[in-house]
Structure formats: structure tokens, C-alpha cells
N, C-alpha and C positions, 0 to 999 in steps of 0.2 A: 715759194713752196720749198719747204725741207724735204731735202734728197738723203734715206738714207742709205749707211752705207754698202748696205746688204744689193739696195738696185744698181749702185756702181759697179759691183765685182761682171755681171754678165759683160754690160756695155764695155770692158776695162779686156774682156777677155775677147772679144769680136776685136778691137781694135789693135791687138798682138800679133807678129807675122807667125809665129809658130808657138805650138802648144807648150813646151818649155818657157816659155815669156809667159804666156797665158798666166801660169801655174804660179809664177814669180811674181806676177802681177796682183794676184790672187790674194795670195798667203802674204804679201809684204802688210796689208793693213791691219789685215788677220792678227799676224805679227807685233805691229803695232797694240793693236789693242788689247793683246795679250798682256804687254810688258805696263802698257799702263794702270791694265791691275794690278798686276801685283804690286806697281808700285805706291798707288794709290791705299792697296791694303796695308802695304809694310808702313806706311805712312802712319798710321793708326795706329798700327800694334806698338809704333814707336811712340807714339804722344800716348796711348795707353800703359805702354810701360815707363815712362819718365812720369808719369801722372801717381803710380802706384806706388815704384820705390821712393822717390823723393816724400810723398805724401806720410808713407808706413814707417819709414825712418823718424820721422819728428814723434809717434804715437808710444807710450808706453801700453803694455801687454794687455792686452784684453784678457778678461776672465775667462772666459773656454780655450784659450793657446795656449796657457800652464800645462794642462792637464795632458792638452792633444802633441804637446810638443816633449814633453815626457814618455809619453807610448809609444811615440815615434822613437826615439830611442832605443827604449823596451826592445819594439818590435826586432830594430835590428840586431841588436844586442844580442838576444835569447828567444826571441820569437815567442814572447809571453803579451798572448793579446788579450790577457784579461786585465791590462789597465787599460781604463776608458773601452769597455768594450759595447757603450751605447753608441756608437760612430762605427762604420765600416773602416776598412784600414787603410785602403787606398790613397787618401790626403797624407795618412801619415808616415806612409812609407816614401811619398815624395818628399814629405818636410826631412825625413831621418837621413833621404842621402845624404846631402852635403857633409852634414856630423861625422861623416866617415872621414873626412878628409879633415877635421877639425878635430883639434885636443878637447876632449871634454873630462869637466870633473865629474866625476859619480860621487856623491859623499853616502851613496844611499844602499848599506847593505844589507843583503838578500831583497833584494828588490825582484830578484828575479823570482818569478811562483809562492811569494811571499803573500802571506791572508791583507787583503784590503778590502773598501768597500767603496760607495760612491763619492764621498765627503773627503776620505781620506784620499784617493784617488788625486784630488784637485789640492790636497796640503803637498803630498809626496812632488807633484808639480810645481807647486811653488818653490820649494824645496829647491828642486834641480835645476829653474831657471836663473834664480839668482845665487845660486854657487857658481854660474858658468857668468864672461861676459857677454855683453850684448849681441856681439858678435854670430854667438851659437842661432839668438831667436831671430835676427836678420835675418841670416845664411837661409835658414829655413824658411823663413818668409817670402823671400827673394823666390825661390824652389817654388814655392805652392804656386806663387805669378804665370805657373806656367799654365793655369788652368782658365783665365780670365784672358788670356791670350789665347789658348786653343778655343773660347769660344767666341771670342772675337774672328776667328776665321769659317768654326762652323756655320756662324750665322750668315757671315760674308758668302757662302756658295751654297747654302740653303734658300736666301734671298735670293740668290742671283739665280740661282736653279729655274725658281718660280716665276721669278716677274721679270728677269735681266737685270746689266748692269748698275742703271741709275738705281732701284732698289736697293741693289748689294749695297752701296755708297751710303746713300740716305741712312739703312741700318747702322751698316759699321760703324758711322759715324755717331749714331746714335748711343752705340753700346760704348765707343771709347769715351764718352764723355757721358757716361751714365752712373751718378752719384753711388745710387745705392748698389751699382758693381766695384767703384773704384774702394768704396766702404770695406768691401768685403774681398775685395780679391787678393790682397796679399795679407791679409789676416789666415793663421793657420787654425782654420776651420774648412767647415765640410760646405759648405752653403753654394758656394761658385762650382765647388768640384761637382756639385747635386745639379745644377742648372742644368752645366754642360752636358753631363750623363742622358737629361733628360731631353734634352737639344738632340744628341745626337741619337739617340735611338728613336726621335719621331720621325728626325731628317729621314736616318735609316730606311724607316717603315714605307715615308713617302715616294723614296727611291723603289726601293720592293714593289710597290702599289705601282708605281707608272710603269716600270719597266722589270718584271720579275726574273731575276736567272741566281744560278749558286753565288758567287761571287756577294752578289746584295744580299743575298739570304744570309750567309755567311759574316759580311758586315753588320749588319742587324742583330744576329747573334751576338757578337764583340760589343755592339753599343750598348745592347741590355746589361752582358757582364759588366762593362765598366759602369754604366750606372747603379747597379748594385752594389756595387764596390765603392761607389763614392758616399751614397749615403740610404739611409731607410727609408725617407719618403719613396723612392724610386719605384718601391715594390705596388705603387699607384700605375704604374705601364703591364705589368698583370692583368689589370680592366684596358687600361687608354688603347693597347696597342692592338685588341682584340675588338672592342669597339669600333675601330678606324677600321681595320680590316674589314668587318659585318657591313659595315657602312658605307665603303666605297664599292665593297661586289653589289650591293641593293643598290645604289643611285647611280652606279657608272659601271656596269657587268653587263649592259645592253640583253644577248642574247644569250652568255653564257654563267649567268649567276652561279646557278649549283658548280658548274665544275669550279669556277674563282673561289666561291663558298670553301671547296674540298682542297685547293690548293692552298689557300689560305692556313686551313685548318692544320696540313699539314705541316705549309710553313711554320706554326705556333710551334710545335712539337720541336722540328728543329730547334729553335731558336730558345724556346725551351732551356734544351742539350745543352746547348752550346755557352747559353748564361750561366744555368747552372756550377759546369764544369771551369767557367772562368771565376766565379764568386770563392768553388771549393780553392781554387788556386790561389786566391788571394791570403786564405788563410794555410796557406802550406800543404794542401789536403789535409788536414788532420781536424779532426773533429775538438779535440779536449782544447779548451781556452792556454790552457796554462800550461809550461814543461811540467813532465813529469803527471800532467792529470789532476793537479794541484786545483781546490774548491773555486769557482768565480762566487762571485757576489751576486744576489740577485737586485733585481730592482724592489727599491726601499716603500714603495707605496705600495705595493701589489696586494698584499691584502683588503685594500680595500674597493679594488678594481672589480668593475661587473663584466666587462668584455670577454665570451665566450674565446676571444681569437687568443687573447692574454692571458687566461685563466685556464684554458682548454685544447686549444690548440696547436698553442707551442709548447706546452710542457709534452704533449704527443708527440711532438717533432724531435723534442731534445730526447725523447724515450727511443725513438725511431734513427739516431743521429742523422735527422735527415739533411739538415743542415751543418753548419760550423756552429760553434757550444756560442763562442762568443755574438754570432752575429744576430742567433736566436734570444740571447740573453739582451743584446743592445735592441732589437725590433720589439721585446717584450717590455721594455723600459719605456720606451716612445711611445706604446699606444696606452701605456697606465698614465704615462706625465700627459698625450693629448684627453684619455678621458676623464680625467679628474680634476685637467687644469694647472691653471699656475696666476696667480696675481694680474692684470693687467689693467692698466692707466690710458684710460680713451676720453678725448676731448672732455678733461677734466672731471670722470668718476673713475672710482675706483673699484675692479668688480675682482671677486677674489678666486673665479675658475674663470675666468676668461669671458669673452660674450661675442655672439656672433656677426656683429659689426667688424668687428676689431679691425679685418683684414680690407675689409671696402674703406673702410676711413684710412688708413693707413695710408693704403696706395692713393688715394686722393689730397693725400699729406707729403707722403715721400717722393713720389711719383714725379719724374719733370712736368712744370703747365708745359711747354711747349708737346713731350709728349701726348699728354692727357689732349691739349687741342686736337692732336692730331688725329687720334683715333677715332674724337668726333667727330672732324671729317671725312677721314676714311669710312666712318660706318654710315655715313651718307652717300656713299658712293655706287649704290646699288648696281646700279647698269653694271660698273667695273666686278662685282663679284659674285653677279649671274653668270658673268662670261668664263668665272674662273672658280667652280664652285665647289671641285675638289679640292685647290688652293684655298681655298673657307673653310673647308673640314679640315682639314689639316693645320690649319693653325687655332681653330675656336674650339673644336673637341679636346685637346689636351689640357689648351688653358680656364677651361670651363670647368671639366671636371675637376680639375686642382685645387680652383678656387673654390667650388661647391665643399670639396674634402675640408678645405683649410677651412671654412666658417663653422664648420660643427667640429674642429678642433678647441678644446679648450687652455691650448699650448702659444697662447696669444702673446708672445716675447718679444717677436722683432719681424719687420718687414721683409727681411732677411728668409724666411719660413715661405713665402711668397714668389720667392728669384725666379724659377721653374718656369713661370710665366711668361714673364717679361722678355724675353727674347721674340716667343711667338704675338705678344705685343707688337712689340718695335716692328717686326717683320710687319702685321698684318696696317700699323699705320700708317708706313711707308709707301707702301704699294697701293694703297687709296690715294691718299694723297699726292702720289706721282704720275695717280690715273688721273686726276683733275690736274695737276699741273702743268701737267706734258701739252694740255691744251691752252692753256692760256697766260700769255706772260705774265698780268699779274699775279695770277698764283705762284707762279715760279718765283718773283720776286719776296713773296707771301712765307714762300717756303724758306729761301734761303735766311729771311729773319729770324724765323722760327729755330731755322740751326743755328745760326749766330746767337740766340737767345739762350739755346742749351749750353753751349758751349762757355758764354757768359754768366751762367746760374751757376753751370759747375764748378769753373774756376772762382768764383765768389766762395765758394764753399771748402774750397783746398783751406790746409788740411783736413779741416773738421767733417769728410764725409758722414761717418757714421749718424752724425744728428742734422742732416740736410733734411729742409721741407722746401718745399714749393715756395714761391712770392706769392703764392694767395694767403698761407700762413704764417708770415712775415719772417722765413727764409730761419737758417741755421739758428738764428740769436731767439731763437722763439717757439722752439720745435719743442722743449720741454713741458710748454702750456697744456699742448695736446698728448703727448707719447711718453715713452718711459722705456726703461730697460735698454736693449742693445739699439731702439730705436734713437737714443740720445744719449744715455752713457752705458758704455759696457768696463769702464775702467780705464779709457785712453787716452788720459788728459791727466796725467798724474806726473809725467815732465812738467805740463807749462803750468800744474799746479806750482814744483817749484818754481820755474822761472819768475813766476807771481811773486811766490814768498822771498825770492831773493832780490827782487826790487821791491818790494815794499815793506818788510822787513815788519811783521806786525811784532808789535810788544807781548800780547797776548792771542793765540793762534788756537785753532781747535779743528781736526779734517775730520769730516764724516764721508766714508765712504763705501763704494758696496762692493761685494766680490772679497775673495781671498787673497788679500793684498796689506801690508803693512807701511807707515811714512815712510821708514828704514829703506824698502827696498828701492827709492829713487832718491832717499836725503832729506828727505820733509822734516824739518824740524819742528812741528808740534804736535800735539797730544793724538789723539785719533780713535775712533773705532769703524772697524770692520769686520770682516767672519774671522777675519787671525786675529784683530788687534782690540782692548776690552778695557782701552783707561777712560776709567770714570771722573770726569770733568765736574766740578762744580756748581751752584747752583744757588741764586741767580749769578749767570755765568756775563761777564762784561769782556770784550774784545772781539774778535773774528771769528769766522766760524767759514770755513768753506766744506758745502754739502753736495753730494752728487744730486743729482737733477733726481736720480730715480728714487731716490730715501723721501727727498720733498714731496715726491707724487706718492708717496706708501707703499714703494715697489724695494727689494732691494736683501741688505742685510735684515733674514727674517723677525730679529729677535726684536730688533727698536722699528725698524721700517713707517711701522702706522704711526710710530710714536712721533719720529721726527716728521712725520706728516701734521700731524698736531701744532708741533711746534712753530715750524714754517711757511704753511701753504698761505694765511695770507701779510707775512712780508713780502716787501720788496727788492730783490738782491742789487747789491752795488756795483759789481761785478759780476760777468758772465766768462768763465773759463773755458776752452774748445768748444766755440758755437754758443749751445746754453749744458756741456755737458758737467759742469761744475758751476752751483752759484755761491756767491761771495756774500757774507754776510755781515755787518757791524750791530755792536749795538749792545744791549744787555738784554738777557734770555734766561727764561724760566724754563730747566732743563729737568724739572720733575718727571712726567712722564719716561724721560729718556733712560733718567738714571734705574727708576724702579723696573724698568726691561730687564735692563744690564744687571740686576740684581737678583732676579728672577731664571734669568740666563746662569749666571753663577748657581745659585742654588741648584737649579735641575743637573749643573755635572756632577756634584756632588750630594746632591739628596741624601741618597741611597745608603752612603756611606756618613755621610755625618749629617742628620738629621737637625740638630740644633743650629748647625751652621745654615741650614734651609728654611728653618723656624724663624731664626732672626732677622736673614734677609727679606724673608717673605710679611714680616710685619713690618721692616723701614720702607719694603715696598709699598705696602698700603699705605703707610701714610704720606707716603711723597704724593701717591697716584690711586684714590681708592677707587676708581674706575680698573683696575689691572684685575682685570679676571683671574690669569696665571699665578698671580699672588697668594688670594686666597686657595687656590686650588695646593701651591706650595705648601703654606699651613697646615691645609687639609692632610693631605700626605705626611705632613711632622708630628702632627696631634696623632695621626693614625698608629703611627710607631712609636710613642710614648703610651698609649694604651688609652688617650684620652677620645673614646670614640664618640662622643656624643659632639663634642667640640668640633671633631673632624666633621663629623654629618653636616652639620649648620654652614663651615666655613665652605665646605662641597659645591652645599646647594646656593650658596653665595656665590662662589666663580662662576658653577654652571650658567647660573640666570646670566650674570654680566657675560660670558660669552658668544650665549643666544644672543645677547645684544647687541653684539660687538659684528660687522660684516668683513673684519678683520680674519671670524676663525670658518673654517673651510665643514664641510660635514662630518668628512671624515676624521676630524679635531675632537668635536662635538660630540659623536660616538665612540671616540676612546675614551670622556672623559666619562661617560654613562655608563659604562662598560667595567670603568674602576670603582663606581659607586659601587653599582649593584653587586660589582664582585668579591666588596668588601661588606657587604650586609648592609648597606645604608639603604635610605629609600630617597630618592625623589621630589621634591617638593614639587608639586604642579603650579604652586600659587607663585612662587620665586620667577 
């Protein structure tokens, strides 16, 4: 029979000649077991931080650290938070420390309260990363690590709070070797800073809930601001934390409901305060985005947004300055980009607002198996969590409604959108699973495979986190079949794309890539397009071609995206770059469709202004690709300012039809283009 140690201390304390022994006797294992935690956690946070830097150091920049790593700057520079002001600032005023201490070039003048907008936003960014060396996006990257570390401890005494130590251990260890953390946590983005937020203010609440005094009240407060501050999903603890409170004085208030009810209700209000006034502080107290009161930019789809909260709510807000300009302007931007959508690529279709799978297939993509096991048998575990059934509200409330949110998001990008979760996961698989194991050694032996498993998935995966799947979906070299975007490439594999091209030296080279990024800024010496870069390759084009995962899938740089999906979806790549987030392609290619985008693209910057020049590309369009709806609509608009109206009507009602057909264009594409008929006197063809 297992003695533990907790029946020793009596018998340990009878067999002492005096109470001072007693006491020393007492507190030595006590002692002990203190120190083995910590050791046991500092363990971790160290194989989690040599896991992160080593990892993030081999990655070239991801598409959203451009932008966020330039406002961090900003920020401290001038305290001008109307760049990037869809993100709270709190990430980025951790990335912007270090900068302090580091030369930086600025080449970028009046940056400060200077007119930008979203798009431009993410060039100004590029701009500033690679004027500086590496050094700058390290230093800062390095910085953000502190966040996937502090929750690597939250969870470590959130676990242990609940169930005790073996718990604590099982998670932590889960979390330090947890793909889609290590993906994301020295990446300077908001996503780990958003977990943790969300982590600690349920911790928070839970504390509150067992044991209520100021202090926790207080703490709780702080947790809400700093999740606020890390990112906008957050503003979801608004409902979770109030829910939780309703819910624990009804199922565990025994005799005094109403007064818990009342004390609760008051708590909110505090805590309320208390976020409120740490959110205002983030942005300096000051309400205007920009020095000086200087315009921010609003978000670029809102016109076509039906959301009373988007359309209605926060323009009242910013009329009332009830909040900060910018942080009103970033939550207003979030809920236009989740109700309207964005492109995404799920086990191989392609839906053009998102679809409400996205986020269950994901996680049973991305998700560790040995986790996903585990859960299964934790949620088999019945007896263990009758026994602990506010420990169940507490972890299944938060992560339910989160997920219920994220599937009527139509902002289906990355798994990443999902993080928030996964803690009170891990926690809740843990402690099932240690309530079967504790009793029988094969489980135990059952379990330690199962970690050993993780640990072995994960390091299979270094570097390449960001496009980690499961061995049900045949692991990193494969994840592109099923996912897309920052699930598989956000941009950070454009080192070992050189590495690639400088041992294999191809004769003729061609990089398609997505994001605002050019060969130039790592030395890629061939041709390329991107959202910066626009050379048009020939056609049939013979040599290599290496294409980001997400262009293949129709996800990507907007203008060719479907097109280079045409072209590639069913070759075969020869090559697979970081994971599957670059594939490699040889061969000769019919690059029509791609070119007549590109052509299409040109034309629309300059339509406006020189019509003939829009005229012309818009008919070598058609003929390379006369499937290009965009094309004829080009025309249309040229014939229309030449005076040739009848021509323009016909070429109209041609794009429009092929657009209707095309699942490429979004609705509210669709009703712009109807909107310029009619508002030019044309009519309609219903028959087209």
C-alpha cells in the first residue's frame, strides 16, 4: 500500500521529543517538495525557451510581424497608435523594449501621425524591417517569449490549484512541447499574448469563486485589463466571466444564492473598473489614436458590414470617447473581417467567407494525437468529474463558448484564432487521465508513452511548427493537403527557400509567394510575385517554380491566388520547403491564367488615369484567360471613358456573369460590380 506523504507528517510529529523537532520535521519534506517544483517547472520553461529561440531564429518573418513590429516602434517613439491599430498594444510594446537599447534606422519620414491606411500599414512595415538588421526582429522576438513562458507557469498553478501536483506536471509538460504554442510564441503577434490573457483571468475568476476577498477581486481586475490589452477576442470574458459567476452561485451557493448572486454582481462592477482603467492606460489615457488628433484609418470593408455592434455601436462609442480611438477602430475592424470572412482552405475545398467546420477540423489536424487521446479519456472519466464539478465548469464554460464564437467566425486563417482554448484543454485532459492512472500501473505506463509520444511529434516538427499536423494526417510534410494560410505558410520559409536555391542552383527559377515580401529581402535570386513584387514570367514557362503552399490552395496574394490554384493543384511537387510550407516545382507550365491576373492588377492601379493603358491589358487579358471576369469588367470601365457605352454595357454584363460563376468573388465584390452598372445607366442582363 502507498503511504502518502501527507499521513507521514502526524506519525513523524508523535515521534519528536519536542515541538520545535516536530515543526522541523514537518516543514523539511514540505521543503522538499517545494523545491522540486519549482524545479521541475523551471525545467520546462527552459526546454520551452531553447525550443522557441533556437526554432524562431532559423524562420524568416512572418506576415503580420512587419507591420506589428513597426508600431512597436511607433509606439515608443511617439506614442502614435494609429499604426496597426486592429491589435491591442500590449505585445507591442513588449516587442518595442529592447529597440530601446538597439540602434535603429528609421529611413521613414513623418511617420509619426502621418495619413496611412491598412495595406499601407504592412508596406511602411516592410520598409522598416529590412532597413534594420536582423538583429532588431530577433531582439523583439526574443521579448514577446516572455508570454508563452508566463503561461507556461499560469497553467502550471492553475493545474496544480485544481487537481495537484502530478496534474501541474502532466500539463506543463504538455504546454512546453505544444506545436502550435512553440509556432506561435516567439512570433511577434498577439495570439500567445491573447491565450495567456484569457488563462489568467478565468484562473483569476476561479480563485474569486473558491475563496472570495479584495486581493483576488483585485487580481481579477488586472487579469481582465491585461487581456484586453493583449488582444480583442478577449472582449468574449464580458459574457464567459459572468456566465461562470451565474453558474457557480446556482450549482454550488447551497443556502445562500441571492447574497453570492449580489456579491458576484458586485464583483463584476469592480472588476469592470479596474479593466477598464488598465486598457485606458495602455493607450496612455488619451483617447485620439494619433499625436496631435491626426485621422486613423477606418476599416476598409465596413461598408459592407451588417453587424449592428460594427455599424452602430462603436461609432457611438467613439462619439462618446468611451474607449481609446484606436482600440475602438481595431475591435471595429475584427468583427467586419469575422463577419464577412476571408478565404479559407479546408480538407481540400476552397470556401471564400470562411465555413463553420474550419475550426473542429483544424484542431483535429493540428492538435497533438496523443493530446486529442487524451481528452477522450478524460471525458470518460465520469466518476472523476462528479467529484470535481466546479473544476468542469471551469474549464468547459470558457472553452465552449470560445469555440461556439470561433465557428460562426467567418475569419477562418489559422489555428492560431483558436489558442484561448487549449490550455483549459490540456488542463482538463490531464486530470482525467491522472484520475485513471493514479490507479493502475498500466495506465501510468499508458501515459508516460503518450508523453513520450508528444514530445517525439514535436521535436519531429522543429523547426517547421507553424505547419505541424497530427500522424493521422501524415505529420508537417502534409499539412498543406488539408490547411492553408498561417496554418502552413505565413511567410517563414523564405531562408531555406534560399538555402534551397543556393544548393541547387536552378538555371531557370520562378518564386510565388504570398504576403508582402520581395526575393531581395533574403537574396533569392529569381523572378518572383507577391503583394510587393509583380514580374511577369513567361509563358509556357520551362524551369522551377517554387510556390507557397497557400497560393496552391487559392488562398494567398489576392490578385493571382485562385489562379495559381488552377495551375497547380493537381501537380505533383518535387520538393517540399519548411514542412509542406513551400512546394517545389519542375517542369513546363502554362502560366496564362496567372499572367492575365497580373495584367488585370496593373491595369486597376492605373485605370483611372490612363484608360488605354487598361484597355489594352484588359484585352491581352482575355485572351491569355477568357474565363478572367476582372478583365472584361477592365474594358468595361475603358470603353466607358471613351464614350463607347454600348460596348461597355455588353463587356459588363460579360464579367458580371463569369463572376457569378466564379466562387473566387465574395458578395460584396459582386454588389460593387452591380452598383457601377446601374450607376452608369446600364441595365443588367438577367440571361448572362
Amino acid at each position: 500500500m502507498t503511504i502518502q506523504s501527507s499521513e507521514l507528517e502526524p506519525k513523524i510529529a508523535e515521534s519528536a521529543e519536542n515541538p520545535a523537532e516536530a515543526a522541523a520535521a514537518i516543514s523539511a519534506p514540505q521543503s522538499a517538495r517545494r523545491s522540486y517544483d519549482w524545479l521541475v517547472l523551471a525545467a520546462l520553461a527552459i526546454a520551452l525557451v531553447v525550443q522557441l529561440w533556437s526554432s524562431v531564429m532559423q524562420l524568416s518573418i512572418t506576415s503580420d510581424e512587419a507591420d506589428h513590429l513597426h508600431a512597436a516602434y511607433r509606439y515608443w517613439q511617439c506614442n502614435d497608435f494609429g499604426w496597426n491599430p486592429e491589435h491591442p498594444p500590449l505585445v507591442k510594446i513588449v516587442a518595442g523594449l529592447p529597440l530601446q537599447a538597439i540602434h535603429v534606422n528609421d529611413q521613414i519620414a513623418n511617420a509619426c501621425g502621418g495619413l496611412n491606411n491598412k495595406d499601407y500599414d504592412f508596406q511602411i512595415g516592410h520598409a522598416f524591417v529590412f532597413t534594420n538588421p536582423e538583429r532588431v526582429l530577433i531582439a523583439a522576438r526574443f521579448a514577446v517569449s516572455l508570454f508563452p513562458v508566463l503561461l507556461l507557469v499560469t497553467l502550471w498553478f492553475f493545474a496544480r490549484k485544481m487537481f495537484g501536483l502530478p496534474v501541474a506536471i502532466i500539463s506543463g509538460l504538455l504546454v512546453a512541447f505544444e506545436p502550435n504554442l512553440l509556432a506561435h510564441g516567439a512570433l511577434i503577434t498577439t495570439d500567445v499574448a491573447g491565450t495567456l490573457g484569457f488563462l489568467l483571468a478565468v484562473y483569476a475568476t476561479y480563485c474569486y469563486a473558491s475563496e472570495p476577498n479584495f486581493s483576488r477581486l483585485l487580481a481579477l481586475g488586472l487579469a481582465v485589463g491585461f487581456a484586453l490589452c493583449a488582444k480583442h477576442s478577449s472582449v468574449l470574458l464580458a459574457a464567459i466571466i459572468p456566465a461562470l459567476f451565474a453558474t457557480d452561485a446556482i450549482l454550488f451557493g447551497r443556502g445562500e444564492r441571492s447574497r453570492r448572486l449580489l456579491r458576484y454582481a458586485g464583483a463584476l462592477l469592480i472588476v469592470a473598473a479596474i479593466s477598464f482603467a488598465v486598457l485606458w492606460a495602455s493607450y496612455g489615457f488619451r483617447y485620439a489614436a494619433r499625436p496631435g488628433g491626426a485621422a486613423i484609418w477606418s476599416p476598409p470593408r465596413l461598408e459592407f458590414a451588417r453587424s449592428a455592434v460594427a455599424t452602430k455601436v462603436i461609432p457611438r462609442f467613439e462619439h462618446w470617447h468611451l474607449f481609446p480611438e484606436a482600440y475602438l477602430v481595431g475591435l471595429q475592424d475584427i468583427l467586419v473581417e469575422s463577419e464577412l470572412g476571408r478565404p479559407a482552405f479546408v480538407l481540400g475545398k476552397l470556401y471564400q467567407d470562411g465555413n463553420w467546420s474550419y475550426f473542429p477540423v483544424a484542431a483535429a489536424i493540428k492538435f497533438t494525437l496523443p493530446l486529442l487521446l487524451m481528452l477522450l479519456c478524460s471525458s470518460a472519466a465520469l466518476p472523476f468529474w462528479k467529484r470535481n464539478p466546479r473544476e468542469l465548469l471551469f474549464l468547459i464554460l470558457p472553452s465552449g463558448f470560445f469555440l461556439a464564437f470561433s465557428m460562426k467566425s467567418g475569419l477562418n486563417i489559422g489555428i492560431r484564432h483558436l489558442l484561448p482554448i487549449l490550455p483549459f484543454l490540456i488542463i482538463f485532459a490531464a486530470a482525467g487521465v491522472w484520475s485513471i492512472a493514479r490507479q493502475h500501473r498500466w495506465a501510468q505506463i499508458t501515459l508516460a508513452v503518450l508523453l513520450l509520444f508528444e514530445i517525439a511529434s514535436s521535436l519531429h516538427a522543429y523547426p517547421n511548427y507553424l505547419c505541424y499536423s497530427n500522424e493521422l494526417w501524415g505529420g508537417p510534410s502534409n499539412t498543406y493537403r488539408y490547411l492553408a494560410n498561417s496554418d502552413v505558410d505565413w511567410g517563414q520559409a523564405q531562408k531555406m527557400a534560399r538555402t534551397y536555391i543556393d544548393k541547387t542552383h536552378p538555371p531557370n527559377c520562378f518564386f510565388l509567394r504570398t504576403y508582402d515580401s520581395k526575393n531581395s529581402d533574403y537574396g533569392i535570386h529569381c523572378r518572383g510575385i507577391s503583394e510587393m513584387q509583380w514580374d511577369i514570367p513567361e509563358t509556357p514557362y520551362t524551369g522551377t517554380m517554387i510556390v507557397s503552399s497557400t497560393m496552391v490552395n487559392g488562398v494567398g496574394v489576392g490578385a493571382v491566388s485562385s489562379e495559381t490554384r488552377r495551375v497547380f493543384k493537381d501537380r505533383k511537387p518535387v520538393v517540399k520547403i519548411g514542412g509542406s510550407a513551400l512546394l517545389v516545382y519542375q517542369g513546363t507550365f502554362d502560366l496564362s491564367p496567372i499572367i492575365a491576373a497580373q495584367l488585370v492588377n496593373d491595369a486597376r492601379k492605373k485605370g483611372d488615369r490612363d484608360p488605354e493603358f487598361a484597355l489594352d491589358n484588359g484585352k491581352r487579358a482575355v485572351a491569355l484567360d477568357p474565363s478572367n471576369g476582372e478583365a472584361h469588367v477592365m474594358i468595361c470601365a475603358s470603353y466607358r471613358a471613351f464614350g463607347q457605352l454600348q460596348e461597355a454595357e455588353q463587356e459588363c454584363n460579360i464579367g458580371l456573369a463569369l463572376m457569378r460563376a466564379n466562387p473566387k468573388y465574395r458578395p460584396e465584390q459582386i454588389k460593387r460590380l452591380e452598383d457601377f452598372i446601374i450607376r452608369n445607366g446600364f441595365s443588367i442582363n438577367s440571361n448572362k
